[in-house]
C-alpha positions as CSV (number, residue, x, y, z in Angstrom):
1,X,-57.7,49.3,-21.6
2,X,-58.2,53.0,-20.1
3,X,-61.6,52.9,-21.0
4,X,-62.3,49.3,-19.3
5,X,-61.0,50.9,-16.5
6,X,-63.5,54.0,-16.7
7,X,-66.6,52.2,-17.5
8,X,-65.8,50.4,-14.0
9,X,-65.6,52.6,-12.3
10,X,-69.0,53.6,-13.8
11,X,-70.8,50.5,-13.5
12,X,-69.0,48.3,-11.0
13,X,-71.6,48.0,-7.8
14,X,-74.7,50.0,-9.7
15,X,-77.9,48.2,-10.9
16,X,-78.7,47.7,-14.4
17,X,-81.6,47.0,-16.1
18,X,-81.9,45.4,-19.8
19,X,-85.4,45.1,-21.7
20,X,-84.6,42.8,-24.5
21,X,-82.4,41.4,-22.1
22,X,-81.9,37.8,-23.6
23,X,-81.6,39.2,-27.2
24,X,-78.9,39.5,-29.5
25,X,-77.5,42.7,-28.1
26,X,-79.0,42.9,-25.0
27,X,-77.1,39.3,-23.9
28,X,-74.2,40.8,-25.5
29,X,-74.4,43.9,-23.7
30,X,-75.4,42.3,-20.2
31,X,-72.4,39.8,-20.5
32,X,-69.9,43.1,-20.8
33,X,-71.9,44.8,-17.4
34,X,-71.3,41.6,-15.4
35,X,-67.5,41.9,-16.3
36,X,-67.3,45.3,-15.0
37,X,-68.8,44.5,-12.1
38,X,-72.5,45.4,-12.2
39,X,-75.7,44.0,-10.9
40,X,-77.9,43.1,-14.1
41,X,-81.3,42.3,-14.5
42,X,-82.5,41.0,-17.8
43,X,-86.3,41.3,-18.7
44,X,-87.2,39.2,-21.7
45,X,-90.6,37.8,-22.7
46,X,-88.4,34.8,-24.7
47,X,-91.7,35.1,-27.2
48,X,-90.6,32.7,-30.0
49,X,-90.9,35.3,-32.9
50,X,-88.9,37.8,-31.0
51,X,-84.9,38.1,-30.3
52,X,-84.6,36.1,-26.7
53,X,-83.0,33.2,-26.5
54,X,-81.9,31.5,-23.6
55,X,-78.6,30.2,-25.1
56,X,-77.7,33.7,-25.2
57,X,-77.5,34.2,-21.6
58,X,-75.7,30.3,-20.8
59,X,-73.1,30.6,-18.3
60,X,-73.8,33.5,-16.9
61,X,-77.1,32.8,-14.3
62,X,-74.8,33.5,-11.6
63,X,-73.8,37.0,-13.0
64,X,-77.0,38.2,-14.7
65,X,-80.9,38.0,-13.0
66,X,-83.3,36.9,-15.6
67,X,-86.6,38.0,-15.8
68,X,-89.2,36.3,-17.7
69,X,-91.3,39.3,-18.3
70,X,-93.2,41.5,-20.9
71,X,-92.8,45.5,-20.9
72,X,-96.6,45.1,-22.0
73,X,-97.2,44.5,-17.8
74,X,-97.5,48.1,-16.4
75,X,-97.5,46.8,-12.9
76,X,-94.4,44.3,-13.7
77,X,-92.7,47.4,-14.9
78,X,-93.9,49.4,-12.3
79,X,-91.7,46.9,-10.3
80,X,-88.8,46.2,-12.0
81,X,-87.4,49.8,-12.6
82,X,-87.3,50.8,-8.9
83,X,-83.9,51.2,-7.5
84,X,-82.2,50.5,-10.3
85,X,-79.4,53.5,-12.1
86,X,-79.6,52.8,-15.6
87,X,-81.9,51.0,-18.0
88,X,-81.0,50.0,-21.5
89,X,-84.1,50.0,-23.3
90,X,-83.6,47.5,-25.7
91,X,-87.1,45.2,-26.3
92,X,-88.7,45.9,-29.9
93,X,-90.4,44.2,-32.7
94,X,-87.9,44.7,-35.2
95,X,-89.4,42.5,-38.2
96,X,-90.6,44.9,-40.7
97,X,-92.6,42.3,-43.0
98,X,-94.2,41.2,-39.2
99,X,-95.2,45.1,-38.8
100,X,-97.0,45.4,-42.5
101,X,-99.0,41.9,-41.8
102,X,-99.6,42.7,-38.0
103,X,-99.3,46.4,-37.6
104,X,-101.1,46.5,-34.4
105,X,-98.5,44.5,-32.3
106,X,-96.1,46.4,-33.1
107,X,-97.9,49.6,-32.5
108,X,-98.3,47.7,-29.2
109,X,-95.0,47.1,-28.3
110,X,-92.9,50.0,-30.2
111,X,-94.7,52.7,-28.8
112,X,-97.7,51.9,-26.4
113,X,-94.8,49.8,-24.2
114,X,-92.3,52.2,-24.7
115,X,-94.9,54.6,-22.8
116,X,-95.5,52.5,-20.0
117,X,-91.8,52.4,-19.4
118,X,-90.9,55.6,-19.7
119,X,-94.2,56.3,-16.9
120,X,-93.1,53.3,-15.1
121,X,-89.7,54.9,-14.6
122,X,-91.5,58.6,-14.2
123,X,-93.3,57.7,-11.7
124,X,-91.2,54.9,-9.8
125,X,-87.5,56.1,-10.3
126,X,-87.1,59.3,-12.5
127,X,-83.3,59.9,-12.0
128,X,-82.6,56.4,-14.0
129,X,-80.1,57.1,-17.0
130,X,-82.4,55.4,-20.0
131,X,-80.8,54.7,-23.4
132,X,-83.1,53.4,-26.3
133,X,-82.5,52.1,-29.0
134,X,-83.7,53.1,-32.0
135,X,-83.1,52.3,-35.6
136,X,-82.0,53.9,-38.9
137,X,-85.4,52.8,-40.5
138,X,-87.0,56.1,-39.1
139,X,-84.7,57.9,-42.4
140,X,-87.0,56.2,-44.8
141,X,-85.4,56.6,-48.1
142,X,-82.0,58.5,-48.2
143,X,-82.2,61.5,-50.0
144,X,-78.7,62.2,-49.3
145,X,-75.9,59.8,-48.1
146,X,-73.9,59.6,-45.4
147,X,-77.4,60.2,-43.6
148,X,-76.9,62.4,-40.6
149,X,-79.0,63.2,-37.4
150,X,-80.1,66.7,-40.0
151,X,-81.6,64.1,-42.4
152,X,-85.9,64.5,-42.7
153,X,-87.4,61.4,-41.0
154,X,-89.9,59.8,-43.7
155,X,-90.2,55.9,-42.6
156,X,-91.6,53.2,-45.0
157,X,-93.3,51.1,-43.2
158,X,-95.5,50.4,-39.8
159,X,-92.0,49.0,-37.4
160,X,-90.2,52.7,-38.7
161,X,-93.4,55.2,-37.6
162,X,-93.9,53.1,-34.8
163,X,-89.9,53.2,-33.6
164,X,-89.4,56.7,-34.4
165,X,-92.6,57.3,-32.2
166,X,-90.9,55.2,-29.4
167,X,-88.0,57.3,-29.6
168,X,-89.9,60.8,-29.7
169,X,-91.1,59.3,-26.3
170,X,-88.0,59.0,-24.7
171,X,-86.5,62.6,-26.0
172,X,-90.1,64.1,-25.0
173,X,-89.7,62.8,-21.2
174,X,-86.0,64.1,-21.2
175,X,-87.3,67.3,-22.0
176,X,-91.0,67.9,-20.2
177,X,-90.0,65.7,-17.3
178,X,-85.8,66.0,-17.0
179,X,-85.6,62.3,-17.1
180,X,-81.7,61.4,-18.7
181,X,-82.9,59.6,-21.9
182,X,-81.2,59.6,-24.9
183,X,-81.3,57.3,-28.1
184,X,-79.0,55.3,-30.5
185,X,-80.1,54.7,-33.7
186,X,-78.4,51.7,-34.6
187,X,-77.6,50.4,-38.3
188,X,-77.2,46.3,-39.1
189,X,-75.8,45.3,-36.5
190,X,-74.6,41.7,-36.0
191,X,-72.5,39.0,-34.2
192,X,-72.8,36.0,-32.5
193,X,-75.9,35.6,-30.7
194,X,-77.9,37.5,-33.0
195,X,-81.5,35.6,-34.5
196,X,-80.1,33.4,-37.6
197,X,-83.0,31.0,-37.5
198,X,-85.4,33.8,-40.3
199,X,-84.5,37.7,-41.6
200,X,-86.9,39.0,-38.7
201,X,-83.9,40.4,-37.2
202,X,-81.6,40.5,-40.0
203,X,-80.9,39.8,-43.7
204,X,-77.4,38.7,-42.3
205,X,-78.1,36.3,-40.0
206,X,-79.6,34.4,-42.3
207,X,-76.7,34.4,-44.7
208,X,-74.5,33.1,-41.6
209,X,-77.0,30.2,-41.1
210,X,-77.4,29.5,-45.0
211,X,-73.7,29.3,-45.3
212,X,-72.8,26.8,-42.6
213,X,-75.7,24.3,-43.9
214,X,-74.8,25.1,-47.5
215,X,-77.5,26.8,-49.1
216,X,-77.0,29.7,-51.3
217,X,-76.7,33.3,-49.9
218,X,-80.1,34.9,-51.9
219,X,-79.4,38.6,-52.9
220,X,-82.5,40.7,-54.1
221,X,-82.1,42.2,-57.2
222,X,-78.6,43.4,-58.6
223,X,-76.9,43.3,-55.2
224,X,-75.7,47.0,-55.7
225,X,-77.8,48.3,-52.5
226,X,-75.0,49.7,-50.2
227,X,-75.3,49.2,-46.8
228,X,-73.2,49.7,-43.4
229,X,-72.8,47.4,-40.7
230,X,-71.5,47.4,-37.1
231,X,-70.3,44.3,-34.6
232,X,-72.2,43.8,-31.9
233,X,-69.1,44.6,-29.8
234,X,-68.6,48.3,-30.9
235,X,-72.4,48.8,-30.3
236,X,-72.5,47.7,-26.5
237,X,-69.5,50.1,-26.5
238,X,-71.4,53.0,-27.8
239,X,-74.5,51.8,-25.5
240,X,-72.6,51.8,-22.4
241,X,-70.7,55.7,-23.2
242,X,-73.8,56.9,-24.1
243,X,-74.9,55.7,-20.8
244,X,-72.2,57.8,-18.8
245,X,-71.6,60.8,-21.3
246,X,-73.4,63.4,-20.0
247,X,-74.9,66.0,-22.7
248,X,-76.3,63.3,-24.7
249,X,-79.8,63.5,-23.2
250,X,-83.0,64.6,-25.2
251,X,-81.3,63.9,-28.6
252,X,-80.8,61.0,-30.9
253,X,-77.7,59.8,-32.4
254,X,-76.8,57.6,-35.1
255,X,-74.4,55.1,-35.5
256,X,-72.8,53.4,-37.9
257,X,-69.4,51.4,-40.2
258,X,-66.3,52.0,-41.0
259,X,-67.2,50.4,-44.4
260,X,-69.2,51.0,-47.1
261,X,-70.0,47.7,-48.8
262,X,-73.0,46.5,-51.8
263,X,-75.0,43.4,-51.0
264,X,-73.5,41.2,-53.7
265,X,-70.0,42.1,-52.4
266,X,-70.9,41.4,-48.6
267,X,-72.2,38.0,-50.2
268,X,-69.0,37.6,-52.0
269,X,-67.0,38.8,-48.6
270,X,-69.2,36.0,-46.8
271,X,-68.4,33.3,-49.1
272,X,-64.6,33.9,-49.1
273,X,-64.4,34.0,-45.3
274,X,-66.6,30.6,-44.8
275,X,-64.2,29.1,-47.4
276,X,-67.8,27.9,-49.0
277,X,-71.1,29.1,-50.2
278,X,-72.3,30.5,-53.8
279,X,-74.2,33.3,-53.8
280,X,-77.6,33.5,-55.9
281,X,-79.8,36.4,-57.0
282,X,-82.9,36.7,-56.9
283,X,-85.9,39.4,-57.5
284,X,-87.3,41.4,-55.0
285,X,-90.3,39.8,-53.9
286,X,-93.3,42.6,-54.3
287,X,-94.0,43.1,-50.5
288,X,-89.8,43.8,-49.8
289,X,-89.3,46.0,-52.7
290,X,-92.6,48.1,-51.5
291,X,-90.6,49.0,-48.6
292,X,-87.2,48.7,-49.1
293,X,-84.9,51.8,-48.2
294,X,-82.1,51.5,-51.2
295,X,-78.8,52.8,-50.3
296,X,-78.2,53.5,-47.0
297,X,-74.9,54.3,-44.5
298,X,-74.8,56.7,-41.8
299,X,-72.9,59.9,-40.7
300,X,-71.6,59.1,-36.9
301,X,-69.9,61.9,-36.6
302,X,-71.9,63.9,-34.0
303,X,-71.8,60.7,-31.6
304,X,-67.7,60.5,-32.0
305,X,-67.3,64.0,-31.7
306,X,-69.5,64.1,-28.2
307,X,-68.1,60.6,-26.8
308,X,-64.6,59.5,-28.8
309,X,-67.1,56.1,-30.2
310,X,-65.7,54.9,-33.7
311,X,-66.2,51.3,-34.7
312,X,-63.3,49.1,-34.2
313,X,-64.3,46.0,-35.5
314,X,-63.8,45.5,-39.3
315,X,-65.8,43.4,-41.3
316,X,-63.9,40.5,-42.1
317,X,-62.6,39.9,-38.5
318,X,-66.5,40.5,-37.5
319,X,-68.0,38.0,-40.0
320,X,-65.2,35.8,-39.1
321,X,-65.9,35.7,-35.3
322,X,-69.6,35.3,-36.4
323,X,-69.2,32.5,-38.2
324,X,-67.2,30.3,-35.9
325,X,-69.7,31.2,-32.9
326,X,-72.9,30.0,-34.9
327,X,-70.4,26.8,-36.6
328,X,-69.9,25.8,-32.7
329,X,-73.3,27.2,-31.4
330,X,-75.6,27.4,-33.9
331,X,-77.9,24.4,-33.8
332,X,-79.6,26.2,-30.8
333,X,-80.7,29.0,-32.4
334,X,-82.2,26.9,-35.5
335,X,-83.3,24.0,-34.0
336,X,-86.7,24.7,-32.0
337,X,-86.2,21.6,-29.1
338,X,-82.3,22.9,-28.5
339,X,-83.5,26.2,-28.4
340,X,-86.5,26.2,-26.1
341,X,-84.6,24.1,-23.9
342,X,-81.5,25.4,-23.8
C-alpha cells in the first residue's frame, strides 16, 4: 500500500508516454498509470503481427489517449514526445523466427526506430525519464546460470543483436547526451492480455489458448529446458520504480522469477491448474533448435538491491489469473473479426 502511495505521488498529474502502448505489457502498464493518476498516451501501430490489440485498452478511452502511430514516423515522434516526463519505451518485434525469415524489419524497428526516438526525444524534450525494455535474448546461450548483468552478451539470432543494439542506444544517449535512460531486460513474461493467438510473443500464450480449446500443450524435445517467468503485474512494478529510482540510468538490469521450473513441468503445472489438457512432446523443429538458448533464469539481484523489486506473483496464482482472463476474454485475441473490431 506504501508504495501505491509513493508511485502517486510520482505519477499523479505528469504525462506519460507508452510505445507499444496497446500491447500486452504496455496496456497493462498504462491501465496501472491511469489509477495513479497520470495523463497517458498510448502509441501503437495495431500491425496485425505485432502485440496491439485494441481489446487490451477496452474500458479505459476515457483514462488512456490512443495513438495509432508507428515509431518508424520521425516527424510523428518528433511530435508525440514533447512535453511529456516519462516514456516507456516498449514497441519491438519480439518474434525471433519473424527476425531469421525477415531480418530487415526487425533491424528496422529494434534499432533504426529505437534511434529516431531516442533523437526524437534529444532534440524535442531531453529531460524525459526513458525506460526500455530489453530482453534476456541478448545472453545468447548461458554459460553460467543464474545469468547476471556480468554475463558476456553473445545473441543467437537477428531479434537478440538487433535488441541488444536498441538498448546500447538508450545507455549510449544516457551517457554522451545525459538523457535518464535506463533498460530492463525482461524474461517470459505473461498475463492476461498478452498475444495467445501464435508463439510470436510467447511459447506460453499459446499453451493458455491450446488449453482452453483442448488441444495438447506441444513441448520440444525432453521438456527439461529450465526457464523463469514473471507476471505481467510484477513487471509494470519494476517498470514504473525503475522509472523514479534515480541511479539506474546508463545501465541495464535484469529481471527475473522467483521459480525455477522445466518445460514439461510448467506443462504439467498448466494442465493441473486448467483442471484439463495433456501435454505432448514433440522434436525440435530444425529452424527452433538452431537458435534456441537452453537453460536459462536470471540473477535480479542488482535491480532489488538498487530499488527493493522482487516478484510477488507466484506461478500458480499467475497462471491461474491467466487462464480465467483469456476463458472470459479470449475469443478476441484469437478470432481475427472480434479482434479487429473490438
Amino acid at each position: 500500500m506504501q508504495r501505491s502511495i509513493d508511485q502517486k505521488q510520482h505519477f499523479e498529474g505528469k504525462k506519460v508516454l507508452i510505445t507499444g502502448g496497446a500491447g500486452f505489457i504496455g496496456s497493462t502498464l498504462g491501465i496501472r498509470l491511469a489509477a495513479l493518476g497520470a495523463q497517458v498516451t498510448a502509441i501503437d501501430s495495431l500491425i496485425p503481427e505485432y502485440g496491439g490489440n485494441l481489446r487490451n485498452l477496452a474500458g479505459h478511452a476515457s483514462e488512456i489517449t490512443l495513438n495509432i502511430a508507428d515509431v518508424r514516423d520521425q516527424h510523428g515522434l518528433n511530435f508525440l514526445v514533447r512535453d511529456h516526463d516519462y516514456l516507456f519505451n516498449l514497441a519491438g518485434q519480439t518474434s525471433h523466427l519473424d527476425s531469421m525469415t525477415d531480418p530487415f524489419t526487425d533491424l528496422e524497428i529494434n534499432c533504426h526506430s529505437q534511434l529516431k526516438i531516442l533523437e526524437a526525444c534529444r532534440q524535442n524534450n531531453p529531460k524525459i525519464r526513458i525506460v526500455y525494455a530489453s530482453t534476456r535474448q541478448i545472453y545468447g546461450r548461458p554459460q553460467y546460470l543464474p545469468v547476471d548483468e556480468k554475463h558476456p552478451l553473445n545473441p543467437v539470432d537477428v531479434n537478440g543483436i538487433n535488441k541488444l543494439a536498441g538498448e546500447m542506444y538508450h545507455l549510449l544517449y544516457a551517457q554522451v547526451y545525459q538523457m535518464s535512460a535506463c533498460a530492463l531486460r525482461l524474461t517470459n513474461t505473461y498475463g492476461p492480455r498478452m498475444r495467445v493467438k501464435d508463439t510470436r510473443q510467447t511459447f506460453l500464450g499459446i499453451w493458455i489458448r491450446n488449453l482452453i480449446q483442448q488441444e495438447p500443450l506441444q513441448v520440444y524435445g525432453d521438456g527439461q529446458q529450465l526457464r523463469d517467468f514473471n507476471y505481467v503485474d510484477d513487471v509494470v512494478e519494476a517498470l514504473l520504480l525503475a522509472a523514479t529510482h534515480h541511479g539506474l540510468q546508463g545501465r541495464a538490469y535484469n529481471l527475473g522469477g522467483g521459480e525455477v521450473i522445466s518445460l514439461e513441468a510448467l506443462a504439467q503445472l498448466a494442465i493441473k491448474i486448467s483442471g484439463t489438457g495433456k501435454m505432448k512432446k514433440i522434436p525440435f523443429p530444425p529452424e527452433r533448435k538452431a537458435i534456441d538458448i537452453g537453460d536459462y533464469y536470471a540473477n535480479y539481484d542488482a535491480f532489488k538491491q538498487l530499488t527493493g523489486w522482487s516478484p510477488q506473483v507466484n506461478l500458480k496464482t499467475g497462471l491461474q489469473a491467466t487462464l480465467e482472463y483469456f476463458r472470459a476474454q479470449g475469443r478476441y485475441y484469437w478470432d481475427e473479426e472480434l479482434a479487429s473490431g473490438s
